[in-house]
RODO-2510 file (C-alpha; in nm, 4 decimals, decimal comma):
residues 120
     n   res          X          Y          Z
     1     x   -21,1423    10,8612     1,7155
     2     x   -21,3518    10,8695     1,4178
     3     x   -21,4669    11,2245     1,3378
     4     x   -21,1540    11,3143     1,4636
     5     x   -20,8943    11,1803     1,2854
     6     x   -21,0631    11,0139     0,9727
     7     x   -21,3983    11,0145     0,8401
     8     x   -21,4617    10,6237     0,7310
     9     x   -21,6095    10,3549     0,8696
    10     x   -21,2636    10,2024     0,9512
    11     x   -20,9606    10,3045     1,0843
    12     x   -20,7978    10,0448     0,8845
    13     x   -20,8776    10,2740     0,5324
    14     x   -20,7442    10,5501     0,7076
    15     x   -20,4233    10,4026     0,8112
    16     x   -20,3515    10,2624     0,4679
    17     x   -20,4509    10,5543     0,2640
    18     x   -20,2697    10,8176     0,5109
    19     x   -20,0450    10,6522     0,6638
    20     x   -19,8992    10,4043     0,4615
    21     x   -19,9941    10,5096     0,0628
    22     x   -19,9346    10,8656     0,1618
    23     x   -19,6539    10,8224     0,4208
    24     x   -19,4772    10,6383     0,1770
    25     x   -19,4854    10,9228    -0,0943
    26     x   -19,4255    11,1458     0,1885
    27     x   -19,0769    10,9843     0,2880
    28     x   -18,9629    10,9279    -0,0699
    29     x   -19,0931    11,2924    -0,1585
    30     x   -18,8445    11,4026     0,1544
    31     x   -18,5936    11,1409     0,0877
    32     x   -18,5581    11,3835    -0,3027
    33     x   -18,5618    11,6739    -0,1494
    34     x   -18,2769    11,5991     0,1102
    35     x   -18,0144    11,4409    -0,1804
    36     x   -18,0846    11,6783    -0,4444
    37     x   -18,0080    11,9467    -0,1386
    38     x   -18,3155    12,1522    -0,1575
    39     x   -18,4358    12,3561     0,1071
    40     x   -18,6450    12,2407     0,3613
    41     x   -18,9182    12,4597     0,2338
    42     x   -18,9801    12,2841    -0,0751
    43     x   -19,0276    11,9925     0,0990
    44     x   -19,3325    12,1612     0,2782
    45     x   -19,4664    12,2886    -0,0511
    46     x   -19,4990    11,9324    -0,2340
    47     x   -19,6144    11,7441     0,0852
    48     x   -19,8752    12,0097     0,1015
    49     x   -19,9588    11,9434    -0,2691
    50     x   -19,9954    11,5728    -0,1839
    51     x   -20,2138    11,6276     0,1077
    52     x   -20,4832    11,7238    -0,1900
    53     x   -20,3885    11,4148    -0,3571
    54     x   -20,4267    11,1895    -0,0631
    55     x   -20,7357    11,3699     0,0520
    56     x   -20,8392    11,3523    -0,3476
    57     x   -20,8312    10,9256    -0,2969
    58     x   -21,0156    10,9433     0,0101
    59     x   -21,3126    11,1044    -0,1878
    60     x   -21,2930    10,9397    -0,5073
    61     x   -21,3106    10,5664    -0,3743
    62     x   -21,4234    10,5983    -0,0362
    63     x   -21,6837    10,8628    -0,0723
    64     x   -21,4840    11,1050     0,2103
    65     x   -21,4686    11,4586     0,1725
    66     x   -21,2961    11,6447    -0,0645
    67     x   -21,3010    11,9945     0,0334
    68     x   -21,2556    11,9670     0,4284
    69     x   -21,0088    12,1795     0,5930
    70     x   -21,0402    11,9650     0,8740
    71     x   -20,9219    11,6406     0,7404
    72     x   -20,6887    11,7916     0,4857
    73     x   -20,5348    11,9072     0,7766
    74     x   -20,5032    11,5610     0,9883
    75     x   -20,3672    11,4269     0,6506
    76     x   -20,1093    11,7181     0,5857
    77     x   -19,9556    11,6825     0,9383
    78     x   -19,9308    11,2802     0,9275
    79     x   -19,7572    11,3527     0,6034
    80     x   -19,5454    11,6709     0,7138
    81     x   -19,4335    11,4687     1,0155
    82     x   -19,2908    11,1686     0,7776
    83     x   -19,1713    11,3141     0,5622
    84     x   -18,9911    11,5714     0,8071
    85     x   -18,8425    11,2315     0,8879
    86     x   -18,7550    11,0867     0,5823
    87     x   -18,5900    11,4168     0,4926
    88     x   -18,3987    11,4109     0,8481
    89     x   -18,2573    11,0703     0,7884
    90     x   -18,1350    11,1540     0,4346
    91     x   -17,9801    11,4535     0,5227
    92     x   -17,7969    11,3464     0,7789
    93     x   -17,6685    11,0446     0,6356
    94     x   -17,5684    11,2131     0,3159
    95     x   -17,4324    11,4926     0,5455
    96     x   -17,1606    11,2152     0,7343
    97     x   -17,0819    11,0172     0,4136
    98     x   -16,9712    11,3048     0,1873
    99     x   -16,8513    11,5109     0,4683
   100     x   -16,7138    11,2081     0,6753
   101     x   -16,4124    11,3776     0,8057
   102     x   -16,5955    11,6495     0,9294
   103     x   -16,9658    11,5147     1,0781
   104     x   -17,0394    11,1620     1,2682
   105     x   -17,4073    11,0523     1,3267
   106     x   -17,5509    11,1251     1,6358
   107     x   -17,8562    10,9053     1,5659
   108     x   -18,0585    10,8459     1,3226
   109     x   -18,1917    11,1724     1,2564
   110     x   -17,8809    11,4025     1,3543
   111     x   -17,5265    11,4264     1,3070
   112     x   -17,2617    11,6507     1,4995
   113     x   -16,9130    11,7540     1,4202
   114     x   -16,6024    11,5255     1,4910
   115     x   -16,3483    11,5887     1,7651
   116     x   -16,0580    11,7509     1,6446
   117     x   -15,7427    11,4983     1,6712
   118     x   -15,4915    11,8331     1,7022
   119     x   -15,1868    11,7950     2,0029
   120     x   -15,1413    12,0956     2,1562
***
């Protein structure tokens, strides 16, 4: 896996400065974008900004590469797919709360319109 996926010694540096530093900027970064209802392109365009930020802290303190395509690109998918996620969860629950008596959840991620309750 390394030379693949991350460039350090460790996984463990790569897990914590992708994955969990930058994941977590990633979710609250889609998390904004969902309640302030932006499109979903924006949300692209700043987790694409912090890719070069993430990829930025793996140079300056663990002497990674700065300009790779490669690796920017490992670290702008792991933090496309969060914070596709965190934008997905937001939306939908914003979606069902304001719009309750229109759209349910249908998991976590999704929501659907209600049944109608009309007789006829």
């Amino acid at each position: 896996m390394q030379g693949l996926l991350y460039e350090e010694r460790s996984i463990w540096l790569f897990l914590f400065i992708t994955v969990v530093l930058g994941g977590s900027a990633a979710w609250m970064t889609g998390r904004a974008i969902a309640i302030t209802w932006r499109p979903f392109w924006n949300l692209v365009l700043y987790l694409l900004i912090l890719a070069a930020a993430v990829r930025f802290i793996h140079f300056a303190l663990f002497q990674g590469t700065l300009l790779s395509v490669h690796y920017y690109a490992i670290d702008a998918i792991v933090l496309l797919i969060i914070g596709t996620l965190g934008f997905k969860y937001n939306r939908a629950r914003m979606m069902t709360s304001q719009y309750r008596w229109l759209y349910e959840r249908s998991g976590p991620f999704g929501w659907k319109e209600k049944a109608s309750n009309t007789n006829g």
